[in-house]
C-alpha positions in Angstrom: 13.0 91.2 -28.0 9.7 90.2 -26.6 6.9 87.6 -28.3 4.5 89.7 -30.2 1.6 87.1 -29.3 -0.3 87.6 -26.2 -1.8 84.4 -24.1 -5.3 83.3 -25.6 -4.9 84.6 -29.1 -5.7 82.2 -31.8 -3.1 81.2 -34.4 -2.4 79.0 -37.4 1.1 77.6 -38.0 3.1 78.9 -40.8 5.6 76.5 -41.5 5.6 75.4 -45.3 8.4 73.7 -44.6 7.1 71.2 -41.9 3.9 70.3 -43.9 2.7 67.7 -40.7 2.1 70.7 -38.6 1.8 73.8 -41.5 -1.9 75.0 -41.4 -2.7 73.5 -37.8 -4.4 75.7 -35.3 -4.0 76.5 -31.8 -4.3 79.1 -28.8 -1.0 81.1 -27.5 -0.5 79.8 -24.0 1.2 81.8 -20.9 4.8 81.4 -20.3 7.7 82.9 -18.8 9.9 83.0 -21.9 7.8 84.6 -24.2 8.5 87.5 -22.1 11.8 87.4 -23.5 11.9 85.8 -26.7 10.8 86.2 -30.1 9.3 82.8 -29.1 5.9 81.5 -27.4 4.3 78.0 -26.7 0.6 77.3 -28.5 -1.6 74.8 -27.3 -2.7 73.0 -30.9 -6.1 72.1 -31.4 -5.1 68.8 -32.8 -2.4 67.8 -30.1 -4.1 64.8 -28.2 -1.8 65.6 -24.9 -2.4 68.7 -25.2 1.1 69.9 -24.0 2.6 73.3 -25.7 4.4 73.7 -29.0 7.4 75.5 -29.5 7.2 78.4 -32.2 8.9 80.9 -33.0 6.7 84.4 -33.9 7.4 84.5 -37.4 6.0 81.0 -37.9 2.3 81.8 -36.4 -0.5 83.9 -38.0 -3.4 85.4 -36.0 -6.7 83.9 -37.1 -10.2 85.0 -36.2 -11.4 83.2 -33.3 
């Protein structure tokens, strides 16, 4: 199964459970595995290094940009 989220969309994290990141936004960034994975990296607005997060799809909502 492939990530439903394409490179450049804009998402907010759904993770009730992890209430430090739940609610944070950031833009779906290119990479290989999301190709193949139910899984995709997102650049977080609030992520001073600005490196890629690890999310699952299920845990990301599409927000208006």
């Amino acid at each position: 199964m492939i990530s439903k989220w394409k490179p450049g969309t804009r998402v907010q994290v759904n993770t009730p459970d992890e209430p430090d990141i739940h609610g944070w936004l950031g833009t779906v960034e290119p990479v290989n595995y999301a190709e193949r994975l139910p899984a995709t990296s997102v650049l977080l607005d609030q992520d001073a290094f600005q490196m890629g997060a690890f999310f699952y799809d299920e845990e990301l909502e599409e927000v208006a940009a």
